[in-house]
C-alpha positions as CSV (number, residue, x, y, z in Angstrom):
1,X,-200.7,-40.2,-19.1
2,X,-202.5,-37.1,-19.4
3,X,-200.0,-35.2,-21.4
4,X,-201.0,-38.2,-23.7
5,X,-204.3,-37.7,-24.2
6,X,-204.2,-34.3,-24.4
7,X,-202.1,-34.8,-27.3
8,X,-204.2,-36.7,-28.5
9,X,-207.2,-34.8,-28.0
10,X,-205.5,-31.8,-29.8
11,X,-203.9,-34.1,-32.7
12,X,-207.6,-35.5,-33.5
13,X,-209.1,-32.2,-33.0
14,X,-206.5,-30.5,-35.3
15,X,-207.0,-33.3,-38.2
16,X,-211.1,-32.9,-37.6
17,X,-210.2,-29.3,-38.5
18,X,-208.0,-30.4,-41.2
19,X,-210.7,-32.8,-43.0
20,X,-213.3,-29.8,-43.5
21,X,-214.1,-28.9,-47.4
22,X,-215.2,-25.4,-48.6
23,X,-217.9,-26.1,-50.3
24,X,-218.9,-23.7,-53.2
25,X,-221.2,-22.9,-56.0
26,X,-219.8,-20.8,-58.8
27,X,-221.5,-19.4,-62.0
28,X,-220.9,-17.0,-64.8
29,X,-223.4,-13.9,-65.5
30,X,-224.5,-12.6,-69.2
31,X,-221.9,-9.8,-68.7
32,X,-219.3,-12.4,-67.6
33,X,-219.2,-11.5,-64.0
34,X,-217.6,-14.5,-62.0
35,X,-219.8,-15.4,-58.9
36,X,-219.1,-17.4,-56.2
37,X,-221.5,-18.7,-53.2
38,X,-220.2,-20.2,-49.9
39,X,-222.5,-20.9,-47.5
40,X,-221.5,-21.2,-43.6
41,X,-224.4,-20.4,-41.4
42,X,-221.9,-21.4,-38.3
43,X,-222.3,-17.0,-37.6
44,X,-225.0,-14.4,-39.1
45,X,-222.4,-12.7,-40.8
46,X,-222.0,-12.6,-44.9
47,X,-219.4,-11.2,-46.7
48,X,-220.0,-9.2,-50.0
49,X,-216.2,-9.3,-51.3
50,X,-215.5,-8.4,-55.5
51,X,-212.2,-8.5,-56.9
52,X,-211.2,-7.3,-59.9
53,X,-208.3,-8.7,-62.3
54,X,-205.9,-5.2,-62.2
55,X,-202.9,-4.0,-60.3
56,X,-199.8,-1.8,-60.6
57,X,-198.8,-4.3,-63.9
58,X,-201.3,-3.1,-65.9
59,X,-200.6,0.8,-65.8
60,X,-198.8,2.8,-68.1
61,X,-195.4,3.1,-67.7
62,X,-195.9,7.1,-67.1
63,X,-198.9,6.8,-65.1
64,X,-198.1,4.2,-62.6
65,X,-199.9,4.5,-59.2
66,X,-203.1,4.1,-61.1
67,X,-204.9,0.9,-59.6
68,X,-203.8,2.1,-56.2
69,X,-205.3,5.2,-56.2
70,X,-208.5,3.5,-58.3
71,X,-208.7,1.8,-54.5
72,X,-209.0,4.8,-53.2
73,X,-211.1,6.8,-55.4
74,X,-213.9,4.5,-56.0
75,X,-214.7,5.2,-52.4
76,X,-216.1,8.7,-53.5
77,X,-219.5,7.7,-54.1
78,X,-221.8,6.7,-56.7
79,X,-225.0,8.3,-58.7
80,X,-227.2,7.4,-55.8
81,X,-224.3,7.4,-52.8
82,X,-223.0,10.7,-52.1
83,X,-219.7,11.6,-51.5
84,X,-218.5,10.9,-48.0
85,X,-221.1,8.6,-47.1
86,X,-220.4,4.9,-48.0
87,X,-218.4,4.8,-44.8
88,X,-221.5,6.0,-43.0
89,X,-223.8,3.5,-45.0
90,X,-221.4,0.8,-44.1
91,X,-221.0,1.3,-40.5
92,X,-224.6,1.8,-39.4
93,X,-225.7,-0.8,-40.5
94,X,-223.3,-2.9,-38.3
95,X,-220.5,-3.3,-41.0
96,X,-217.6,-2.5,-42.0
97,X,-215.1,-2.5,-45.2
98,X,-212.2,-2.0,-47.0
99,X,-210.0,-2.4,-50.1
100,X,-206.4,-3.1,-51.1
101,X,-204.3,-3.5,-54.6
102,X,-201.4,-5.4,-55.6
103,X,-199.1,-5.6,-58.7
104,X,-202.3,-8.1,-60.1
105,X,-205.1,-7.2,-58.5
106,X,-207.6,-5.2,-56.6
107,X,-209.8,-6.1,-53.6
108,X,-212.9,-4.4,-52.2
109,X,-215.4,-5.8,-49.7
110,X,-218.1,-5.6,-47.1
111,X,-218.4,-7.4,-43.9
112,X,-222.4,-7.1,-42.6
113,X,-224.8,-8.8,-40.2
114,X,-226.5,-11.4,-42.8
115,X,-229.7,-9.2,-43.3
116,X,-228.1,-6.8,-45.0
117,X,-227.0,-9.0,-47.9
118,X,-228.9,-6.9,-50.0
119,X,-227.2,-4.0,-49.1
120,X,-223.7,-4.9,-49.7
121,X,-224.7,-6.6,-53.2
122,X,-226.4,-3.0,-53.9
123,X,-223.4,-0.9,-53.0
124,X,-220.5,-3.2,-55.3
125,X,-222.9,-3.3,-57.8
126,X,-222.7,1.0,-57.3
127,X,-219.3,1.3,-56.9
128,X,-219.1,-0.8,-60.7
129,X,-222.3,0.6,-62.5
130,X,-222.0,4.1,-61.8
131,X,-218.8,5.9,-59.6
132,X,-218.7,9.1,-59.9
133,X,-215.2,10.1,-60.8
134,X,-215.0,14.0,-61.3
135,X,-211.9,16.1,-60.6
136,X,-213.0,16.9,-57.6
137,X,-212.7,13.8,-56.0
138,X,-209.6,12.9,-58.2
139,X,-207.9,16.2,-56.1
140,X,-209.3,14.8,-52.9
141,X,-208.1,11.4,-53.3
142,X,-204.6,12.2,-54.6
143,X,-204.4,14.1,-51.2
144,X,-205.1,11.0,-49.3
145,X,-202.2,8.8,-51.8
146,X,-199.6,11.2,-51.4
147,X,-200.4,11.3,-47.2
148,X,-200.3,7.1,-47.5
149,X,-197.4,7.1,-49.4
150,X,-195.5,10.0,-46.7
151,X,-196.5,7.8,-44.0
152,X,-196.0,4.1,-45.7
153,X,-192.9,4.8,-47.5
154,X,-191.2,7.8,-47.2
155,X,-191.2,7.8,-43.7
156,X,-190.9,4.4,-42.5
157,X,-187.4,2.3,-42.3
158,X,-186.6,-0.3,-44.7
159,X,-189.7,0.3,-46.6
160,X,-187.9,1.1,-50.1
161,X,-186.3,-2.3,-49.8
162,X,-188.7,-3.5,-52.1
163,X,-188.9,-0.7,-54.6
164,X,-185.3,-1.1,-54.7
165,X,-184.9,-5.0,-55.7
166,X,-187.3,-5.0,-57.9
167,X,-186.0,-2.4,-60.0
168,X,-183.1,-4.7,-60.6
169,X,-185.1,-7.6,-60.8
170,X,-187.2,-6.3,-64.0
171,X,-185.9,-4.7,-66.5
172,X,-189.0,-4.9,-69.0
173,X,-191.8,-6.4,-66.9
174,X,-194.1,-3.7,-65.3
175,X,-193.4,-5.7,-62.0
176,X,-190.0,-3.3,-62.2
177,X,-192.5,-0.8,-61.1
178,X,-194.1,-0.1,-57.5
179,X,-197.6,-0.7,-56.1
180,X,-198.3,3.2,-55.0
181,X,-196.3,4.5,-57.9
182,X,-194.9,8.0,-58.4
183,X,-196.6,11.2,-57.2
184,X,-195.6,12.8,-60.6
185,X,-197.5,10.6,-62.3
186,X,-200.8,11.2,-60.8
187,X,-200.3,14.4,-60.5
188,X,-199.9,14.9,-64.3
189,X,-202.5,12.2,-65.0
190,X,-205.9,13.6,-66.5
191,X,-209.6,13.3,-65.8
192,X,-209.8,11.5,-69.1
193,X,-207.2,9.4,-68.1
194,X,-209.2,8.2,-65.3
195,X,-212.5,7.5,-66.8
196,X,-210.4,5.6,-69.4
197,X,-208.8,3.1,-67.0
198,X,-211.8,2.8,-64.6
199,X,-213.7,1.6,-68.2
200,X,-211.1,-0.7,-69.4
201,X,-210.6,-2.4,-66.1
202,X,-213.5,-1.7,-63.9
203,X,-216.2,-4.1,-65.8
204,X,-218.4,-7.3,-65.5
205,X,-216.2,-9.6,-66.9
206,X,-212.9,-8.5,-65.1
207,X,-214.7,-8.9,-61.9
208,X,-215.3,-12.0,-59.6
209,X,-217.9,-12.0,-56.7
210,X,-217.9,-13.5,-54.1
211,X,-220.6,-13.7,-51.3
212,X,-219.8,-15.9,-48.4
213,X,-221.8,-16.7,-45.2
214,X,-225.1,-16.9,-43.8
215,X,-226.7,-16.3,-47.1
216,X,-230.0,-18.0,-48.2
217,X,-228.6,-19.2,-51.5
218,X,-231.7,-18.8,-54.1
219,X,-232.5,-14.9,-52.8
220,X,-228.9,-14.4,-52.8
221,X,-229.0,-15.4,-56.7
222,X,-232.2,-13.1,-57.5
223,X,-230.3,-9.9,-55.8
224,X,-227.2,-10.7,-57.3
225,X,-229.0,-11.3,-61.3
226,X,-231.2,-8.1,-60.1
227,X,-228.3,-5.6,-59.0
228,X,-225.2,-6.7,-61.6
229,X,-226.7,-8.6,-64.8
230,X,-227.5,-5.2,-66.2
231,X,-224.0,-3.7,-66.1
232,X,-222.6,-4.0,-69.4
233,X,-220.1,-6.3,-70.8
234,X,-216.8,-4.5,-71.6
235,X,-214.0,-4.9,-73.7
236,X,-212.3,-8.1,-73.4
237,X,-208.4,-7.3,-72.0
238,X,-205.7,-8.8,-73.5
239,X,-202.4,-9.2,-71.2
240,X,-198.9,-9.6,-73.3
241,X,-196.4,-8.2,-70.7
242,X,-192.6,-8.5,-72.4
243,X,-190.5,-11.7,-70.6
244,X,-187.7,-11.1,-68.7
245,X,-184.1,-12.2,-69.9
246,X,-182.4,-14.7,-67.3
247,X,-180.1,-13.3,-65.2
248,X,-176.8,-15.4,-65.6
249,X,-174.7,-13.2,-63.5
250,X,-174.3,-12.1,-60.2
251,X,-175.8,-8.2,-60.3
252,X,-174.0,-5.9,-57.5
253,X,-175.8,-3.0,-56.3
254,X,-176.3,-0.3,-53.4
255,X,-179.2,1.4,-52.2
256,X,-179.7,3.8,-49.0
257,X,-182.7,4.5,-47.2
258,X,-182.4,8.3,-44.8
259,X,-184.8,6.3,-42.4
260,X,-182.6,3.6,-40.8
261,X,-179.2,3.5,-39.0
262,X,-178.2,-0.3,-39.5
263,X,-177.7,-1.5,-43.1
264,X,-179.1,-4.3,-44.8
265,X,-178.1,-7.2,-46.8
266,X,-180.5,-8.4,-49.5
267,X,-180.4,-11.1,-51.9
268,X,-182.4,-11.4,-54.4
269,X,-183.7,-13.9,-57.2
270,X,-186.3,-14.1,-60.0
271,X,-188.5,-17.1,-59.7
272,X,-191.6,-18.3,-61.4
273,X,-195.5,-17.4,-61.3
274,X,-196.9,-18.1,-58.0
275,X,-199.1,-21.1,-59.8
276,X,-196.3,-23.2,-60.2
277,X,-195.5,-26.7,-58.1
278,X,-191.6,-24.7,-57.9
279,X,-192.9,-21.9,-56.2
280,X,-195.0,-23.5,-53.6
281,X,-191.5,-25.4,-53.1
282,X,-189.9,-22.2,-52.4
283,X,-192.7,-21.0,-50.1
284,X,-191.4,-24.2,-48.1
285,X,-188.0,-23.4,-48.4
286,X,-188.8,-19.9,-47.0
287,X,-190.2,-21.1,-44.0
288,X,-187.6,-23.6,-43.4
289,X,-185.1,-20.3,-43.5
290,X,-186.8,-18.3,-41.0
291,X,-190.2,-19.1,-39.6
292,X,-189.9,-18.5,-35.9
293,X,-186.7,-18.7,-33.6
294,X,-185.9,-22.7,-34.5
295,X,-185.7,-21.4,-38.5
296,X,-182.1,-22.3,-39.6
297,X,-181.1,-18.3,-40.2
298,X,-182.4,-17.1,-37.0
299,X,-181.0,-20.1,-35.0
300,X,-177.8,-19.5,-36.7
301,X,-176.8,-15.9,-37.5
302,X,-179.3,-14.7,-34.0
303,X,-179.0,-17.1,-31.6
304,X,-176.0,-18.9,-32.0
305,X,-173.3,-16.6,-33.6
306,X,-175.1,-13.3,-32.9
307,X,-173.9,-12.3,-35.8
308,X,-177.5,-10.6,-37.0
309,X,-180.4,-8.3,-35.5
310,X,-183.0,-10.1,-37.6
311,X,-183.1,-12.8,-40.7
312,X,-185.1,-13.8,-42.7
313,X,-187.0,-15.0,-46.6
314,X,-189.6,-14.1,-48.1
315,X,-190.8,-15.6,-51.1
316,X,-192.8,-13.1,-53.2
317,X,-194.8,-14.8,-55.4
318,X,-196.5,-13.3,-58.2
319,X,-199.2,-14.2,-60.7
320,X,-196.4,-14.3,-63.8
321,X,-193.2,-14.4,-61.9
322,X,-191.6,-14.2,-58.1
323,X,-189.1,-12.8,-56.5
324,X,-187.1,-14.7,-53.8
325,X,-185.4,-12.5,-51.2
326,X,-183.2,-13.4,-48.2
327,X,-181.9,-10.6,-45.7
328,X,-180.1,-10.2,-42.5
329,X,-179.2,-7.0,-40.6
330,X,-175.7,-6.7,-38.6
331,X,-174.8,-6.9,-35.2
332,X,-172.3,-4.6,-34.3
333,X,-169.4,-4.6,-36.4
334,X,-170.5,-8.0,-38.1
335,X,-169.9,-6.8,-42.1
336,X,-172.6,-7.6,-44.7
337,X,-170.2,-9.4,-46.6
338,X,-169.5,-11.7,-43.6
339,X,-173.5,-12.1,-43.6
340,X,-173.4,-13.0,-46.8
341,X,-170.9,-15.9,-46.6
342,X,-173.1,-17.5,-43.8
343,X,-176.5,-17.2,-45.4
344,X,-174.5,-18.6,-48.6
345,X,-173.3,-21.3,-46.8
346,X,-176.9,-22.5,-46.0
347,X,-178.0,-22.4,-49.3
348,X,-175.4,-24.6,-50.7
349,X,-176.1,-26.9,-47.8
350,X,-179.9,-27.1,-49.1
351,X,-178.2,-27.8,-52.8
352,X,-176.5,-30.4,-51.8
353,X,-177.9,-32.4,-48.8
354,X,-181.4,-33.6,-47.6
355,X,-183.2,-31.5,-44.9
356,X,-183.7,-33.7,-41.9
357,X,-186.8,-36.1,-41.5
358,X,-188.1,-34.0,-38.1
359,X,-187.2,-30.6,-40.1
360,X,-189.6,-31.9,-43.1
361,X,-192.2,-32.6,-40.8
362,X,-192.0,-29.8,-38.9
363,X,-192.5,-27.9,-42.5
364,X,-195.8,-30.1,-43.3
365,X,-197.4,-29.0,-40.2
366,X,-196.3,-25.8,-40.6
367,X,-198.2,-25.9,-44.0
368,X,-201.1,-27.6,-42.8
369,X,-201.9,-25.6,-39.9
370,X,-201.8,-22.4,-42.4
371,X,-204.1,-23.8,-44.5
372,X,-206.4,-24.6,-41.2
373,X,-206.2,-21.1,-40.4
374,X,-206.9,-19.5,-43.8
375,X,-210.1,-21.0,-44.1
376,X,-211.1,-20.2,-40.3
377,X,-213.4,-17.6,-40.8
378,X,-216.2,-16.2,-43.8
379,X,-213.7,-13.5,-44.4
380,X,-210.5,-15.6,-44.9
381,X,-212.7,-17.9,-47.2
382,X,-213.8,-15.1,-49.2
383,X,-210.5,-13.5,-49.8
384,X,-209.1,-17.4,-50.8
385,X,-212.0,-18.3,-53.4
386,X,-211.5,-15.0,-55.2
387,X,-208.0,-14.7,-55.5
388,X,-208.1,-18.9,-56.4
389,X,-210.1,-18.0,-58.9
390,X,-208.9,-14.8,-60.4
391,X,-204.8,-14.7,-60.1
392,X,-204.6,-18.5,-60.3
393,X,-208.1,-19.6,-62.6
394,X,-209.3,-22.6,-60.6
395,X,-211.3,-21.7,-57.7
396,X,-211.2,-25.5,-55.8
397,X,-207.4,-24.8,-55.4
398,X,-209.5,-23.6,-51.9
399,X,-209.0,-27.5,-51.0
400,X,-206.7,-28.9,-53.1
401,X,-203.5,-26.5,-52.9
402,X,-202.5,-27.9,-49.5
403,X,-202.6,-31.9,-51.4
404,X,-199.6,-30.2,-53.2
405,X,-197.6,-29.0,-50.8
406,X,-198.1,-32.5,-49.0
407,X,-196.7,-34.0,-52.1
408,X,-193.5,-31.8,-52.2
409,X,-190.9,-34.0,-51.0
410,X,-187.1,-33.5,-49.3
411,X,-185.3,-34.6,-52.9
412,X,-188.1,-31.7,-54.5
413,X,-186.6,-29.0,-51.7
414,X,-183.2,-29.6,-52.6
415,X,-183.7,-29.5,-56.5
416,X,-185.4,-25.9,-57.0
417,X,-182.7,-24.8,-54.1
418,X,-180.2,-25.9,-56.8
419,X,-182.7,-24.6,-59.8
420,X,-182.8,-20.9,-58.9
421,X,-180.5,-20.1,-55.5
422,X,-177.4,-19.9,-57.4
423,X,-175.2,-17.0,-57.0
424,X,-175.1,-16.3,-60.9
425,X,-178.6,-15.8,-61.0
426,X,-179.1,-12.8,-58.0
427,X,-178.8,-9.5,-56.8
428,X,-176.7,-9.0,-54.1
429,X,-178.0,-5.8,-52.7
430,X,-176.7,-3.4,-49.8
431,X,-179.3,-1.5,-48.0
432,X,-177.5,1.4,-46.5
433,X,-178.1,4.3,-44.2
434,X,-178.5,7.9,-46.2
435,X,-175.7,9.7,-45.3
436,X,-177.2,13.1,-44.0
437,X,-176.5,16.5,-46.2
438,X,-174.7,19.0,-44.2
């Protein structure tokens, strides 16, 4: 009897949770800045959050590496924040911060007790009216890249996995490329070069902001109109990346990685921009693949033919297309090829049969208790209503995404299995140790 009620108690708790809306205010700026307002006074806390509409895809194709290192560099300091102290600035006064780039976009933003609202809105607005990009810190900063990138990449195993299927996956799409890009690159890249791509993509109206918390709205609204409204408008960007051909046969390939000792079997295939109903479909099918130790690969190739170290998917969905990846690593003297029958095996199985009534379920709650979680604190909120807004253009997909993955049904898993898990349509990758020169 009391297990009952404690499910119960946690069942009604869970779907109390569940019921909560995000509520919002959003508005445009002369300049065409994007704002958005969310107010939870639950903690004195606000987050001062802006991100801006570039990543790795927008670079040159001989200067890639530029939006990462933009992360970096516009942490130098402004006309009125000298160099080395927006760390200080930040941290006593009780905050902290931090930044991060993708192939579509880059992310800055403050965490501070509510009363220093003013504060963060004053340092973004900084960081976008006036950096201070001289050589100087373009030497310092490319420094700091090439140490991330020695840590990150070269020196860590099974981190060129990535680099490697994606170069097979694009052939004209700058998603071919990586995030950090080449060292070459930067190094050759000029000062001009930078102050041309911070003014092309570091404006107004590629920006969204996004203050969330304990804010009092109407103050929030004179500091924001105050601090950003007089940054200039800039060029409008116009985005016509080439389309990719479909792959209509299966591509073989080999890579090798001096880092690791147990080789790697990767398959890969080219899917469709995270906005679509398909690939919130996949994200389902990835979970059903090889979330936790009852996922079918783990149970399977781990657990019940140790066959496999570790298995798994991971659906990589991006704002024009995704890339769906499954992998499994041998145990002992298990071949990839061998790996690659079984995991095959489970695909054609989703193709052609119905997953089970309890495995569905356990997918939707899966689902809904990310969603739960995602909006569990001011930071999480803020992070969702910008990249809703910039990456997919509709801001209330905050509520509303999780009423599409509740409509995506067993027949809708087994139909975009069969749509784009085909063998004819992959890479069939091995990720192999680098044999050691002599």
């Amino acid at each position: 009897m009391k297990k009952t009620i404690l499910t119960l108690i946690i069942f009604t708790s869970f779907f109390a949770v569940k019921a909560q809306k995000v509520e919002f205010e959003e508005y445009d700026l002369s300049n065409g800045m994007h704002v958005i307002l969310h107010k939870d006074n639950s903690a004195p806390v606000v987050v001062t959050s802006v991100m801006y509409h570039v990543g790795a895809k927008d670079e040159q194709p001989n200067r890639t590496g530029m939006a990462h290192f933009f992360e970096h560099l516009l942490f130098e300091g402004t006309k009125n924040i000298k160099k080395g102290d927006w760390f200080k600035i930040v941290s006593s006064n009780g905050g902290r911060n931090n930044a991060n780039t993708t192939d579509d976009r880059t992310y800055y933003y403050e965490i501070f007790p509510s009363n220093n609202l003013e504060l963060g809105l004053w340092m973004e607005s900084e960081r976008l009216l006036q950096p201070i990009i001289k050589q100087e810190g373009v030497d310092t900063q490319n420094e700091v890249v090439k140490e991330e990138k020695r840590l990150r990449v070269d020196n860590q195993p099974y981190s060129r996995f990535l680099e490697n299927v994606k170069k097979h996956m694009f052939k004209k799409h700058p998603y071919k490329g990586t995030t950090i890009g080449k060292m070459e690159h930067l190094d050759a890249a000029t000062l001009e070069e930078f102050l041309a791509f911070n003014k092309k993509f570091y404006s107004p109206n590629n920006a969204t902001l996004v203050v969330a918390g304990d804010i009092d709205v109407k103050q929030a609204k004179t500091w924001i109109k105050e601090y950003f409204e007089r940054i200039p408008r800039g060029k409008e960007i116009t985005r016509n990346f080439p389309k990719e051909d479909p792959i209509t046969q299966q591509i073989d390939a080999k890579a090798y990685d001096p880092n690791i000792q147990i080789p790697a079997i990767m398959q890969a295939y080219r899917t469709p921009s995270m906005k679509t109903r398909e690939s919130r479909v996949l994200d389902m099918i990835s979970s059903y693949l090889s979330t936790g130790k009852s996922s079918v690969l783990y149970k399977k190739l781990v657990d019940t033919k140790k066959m496999s170290l570790q298995a798994g998917a991971i659906n990589l969905s991006q704002e024009d297309y995704g890339t769906y990846i499954i992998y499994a690593l041998p145990l002992g003297k298990v071949s990839l090829s061998d790996l690659t029958k079984e995991i095959d095996a489970e695909i054609v199985k989703l193709q052609n049969e119905l997953i089970s009534e309890k495995d569905y379920q356990k997918l939707q709650n899966q689902f809904e208790n990310r969603f739960v979680n995602s909006n569990a604190s001011v930071e999480g909120i803020a992070g969702s209503l910008a990249t809703y807004n910039v990456l997919y253009g509709d801001t209330n997909l905050i509520n509303t995404e999780i009423d599409i993955y509740r409509s995506i049904t067993r027949e809708d898993i087994r139909a975009v299995a069969k749509k784009y898990l085909n063998p004819n349509q992959r890479l069939v990758m091995e990720y192999l140790p680098e044999e050691k020169k002599q």
